[in-house]
N, C-alpha and C positions, 0 to 999 in steps of 0.2 A: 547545631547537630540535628540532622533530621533521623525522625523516628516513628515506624508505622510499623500498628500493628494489626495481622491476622487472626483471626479468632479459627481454630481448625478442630475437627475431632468430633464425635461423641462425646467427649470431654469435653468442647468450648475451650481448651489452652491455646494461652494467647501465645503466637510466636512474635517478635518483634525485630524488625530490619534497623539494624542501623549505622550511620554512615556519616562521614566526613561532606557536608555540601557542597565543597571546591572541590576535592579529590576523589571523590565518588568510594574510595575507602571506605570497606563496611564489614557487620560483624550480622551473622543469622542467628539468634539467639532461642533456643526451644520450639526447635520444628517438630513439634508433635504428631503431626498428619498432613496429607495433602502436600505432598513435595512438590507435584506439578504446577500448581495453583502457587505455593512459597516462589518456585526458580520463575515462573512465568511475571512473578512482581517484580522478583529480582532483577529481570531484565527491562521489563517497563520503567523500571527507576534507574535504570541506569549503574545502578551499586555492581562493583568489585568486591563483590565479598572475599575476605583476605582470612575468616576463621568461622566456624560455628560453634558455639558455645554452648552447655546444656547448666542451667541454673541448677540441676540436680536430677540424678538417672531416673525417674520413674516414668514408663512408657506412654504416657501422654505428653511426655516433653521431649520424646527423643527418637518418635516413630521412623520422622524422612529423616534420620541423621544418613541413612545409609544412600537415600537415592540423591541427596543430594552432593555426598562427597564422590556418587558415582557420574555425577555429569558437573561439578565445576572443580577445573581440573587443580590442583595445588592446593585446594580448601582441605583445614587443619581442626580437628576436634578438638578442643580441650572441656575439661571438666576437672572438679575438685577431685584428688586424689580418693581420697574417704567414700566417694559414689562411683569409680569409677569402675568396678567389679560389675557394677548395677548395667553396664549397658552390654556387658554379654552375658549375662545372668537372668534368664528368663521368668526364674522365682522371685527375684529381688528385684529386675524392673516390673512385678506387679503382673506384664502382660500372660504369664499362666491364668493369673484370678481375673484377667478381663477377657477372655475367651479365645485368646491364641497364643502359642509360645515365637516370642520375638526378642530379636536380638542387635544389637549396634554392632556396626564397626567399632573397634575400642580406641582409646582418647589415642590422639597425638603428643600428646602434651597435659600438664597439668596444672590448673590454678590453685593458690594459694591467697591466703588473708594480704593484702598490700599490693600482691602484684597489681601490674597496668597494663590493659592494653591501648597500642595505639593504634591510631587509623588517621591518618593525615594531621592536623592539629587538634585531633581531639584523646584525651585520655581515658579511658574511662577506669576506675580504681576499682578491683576486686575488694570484696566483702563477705567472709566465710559467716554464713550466718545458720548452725547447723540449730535441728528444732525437728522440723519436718522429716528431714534424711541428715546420717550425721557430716554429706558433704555440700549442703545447699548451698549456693552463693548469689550475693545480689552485685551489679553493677552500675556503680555511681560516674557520674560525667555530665556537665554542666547543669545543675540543678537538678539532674533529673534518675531517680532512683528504679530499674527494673529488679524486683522483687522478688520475682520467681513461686514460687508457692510456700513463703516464709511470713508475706503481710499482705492482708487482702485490702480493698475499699471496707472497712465495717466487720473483718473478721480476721483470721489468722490459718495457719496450713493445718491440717489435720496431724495429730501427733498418735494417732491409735494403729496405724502401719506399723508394720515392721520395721525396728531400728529406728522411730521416730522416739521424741522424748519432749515434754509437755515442758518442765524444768530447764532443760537447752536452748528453747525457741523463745522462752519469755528472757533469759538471759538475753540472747542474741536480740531480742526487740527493746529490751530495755538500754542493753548496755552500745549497740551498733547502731539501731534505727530513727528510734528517740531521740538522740541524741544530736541529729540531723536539724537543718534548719526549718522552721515551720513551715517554708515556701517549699520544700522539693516535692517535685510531682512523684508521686508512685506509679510505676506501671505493672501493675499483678500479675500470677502465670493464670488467672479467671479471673474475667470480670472486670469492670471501670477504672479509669484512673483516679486516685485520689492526691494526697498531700500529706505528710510528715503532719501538720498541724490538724487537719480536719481528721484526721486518726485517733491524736493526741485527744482530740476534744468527743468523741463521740464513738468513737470503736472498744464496746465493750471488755474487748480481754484485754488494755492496756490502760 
């Protein structure tokens, strides 16, 4: 599975490409800014992106959903139902209290706890992991965990937002994350990759 990630924004959120290595089948995961700079890797890689996906509506994760579903052509938004208000909703994806009112195209589609997506032979397994927003989702596929802003390297999503809840997120990290093998890599919506286990041993709120 390859998997490369952008650091974009005043925010620093991470977006991540990712993609079937024989079939170039791929998913754009949390394009928060810089659409030109996401599609122009897009194509240096070679990837088919076949969907973009938002780990959860708030406007550093969701900035170029629009320019990019406006130049590649058939790309399909989904997001958890529970956030998906959030990406036409300019008070509840945040971008009011970051200094402009901004708004998504709205989902195509909707993830859920179980579903899969696929991309050539790779699966990768939805994981509703609500804490931060009550529709965050992480997605699992061959060792390798993106996160989204639910588990950081050394910390955790902020629950003092609106519709965030400090009690949901430790749920969802005890009961969905933990629970993972000590080997999966994390990849965060900010910041370094970590592991299931190097968390376990040293990340304070768990």
């Amino acid at each position: 599975m390859f998997i490369k990630k952008l650091t974009v924004g005043l925010l620093e959120s991470n977006c991540y490409l990712v993609a079937d290595e024989e079939t170039k089948e791929g998913i754009i995961v949390d394009p928060g800014e810089e659409g030109e700079r996401i599609l122009k890797t897009v194509t240096q890689e070679g990837i088919v992106p076949r969907y973009l996906v938002n780990t959860h509506g708030h406007i550093d994760h969701i900035g170029a959903n629009g320019y990019l579903k406006g130049k590649i052509e058939g790309l399909k938004l989904g997001i958890h139902k529970a956030d998906a208000r959030m990406l036409i909703n300019a008070d509840e994806n945040l971008s009011n209290f970051a200094g402009g009112e901004f708004t998504s195209p709205p989902a195509d589609f909707f993830l859920k706890d179980g579903d899969e997506i696929t991309l050539g032979k790779i699966h990768l397994k939805v994981i509703h992991t609500p804490g931060h927003t009550p529709g965050g989702i992480c997605l699992l596929g061959e060792g390798k965990i993106i996160t989204g802003d639910t588990l950081f390297a050394g910390s955790v999503g902020r629950t003092d937002l609106p519709r965030g809840s400090m009690e949901l997120l430790m749920k969802s990290l005890r009961e969905k994350l933990m629970s993972l093998p000590e080997e999966t890599v994390i990849y965060p919506g900010h910041g370094e990759p970590s592991t299931i286990g190097q968390e376990k041993a040293s990340n304070p709120f768990i």
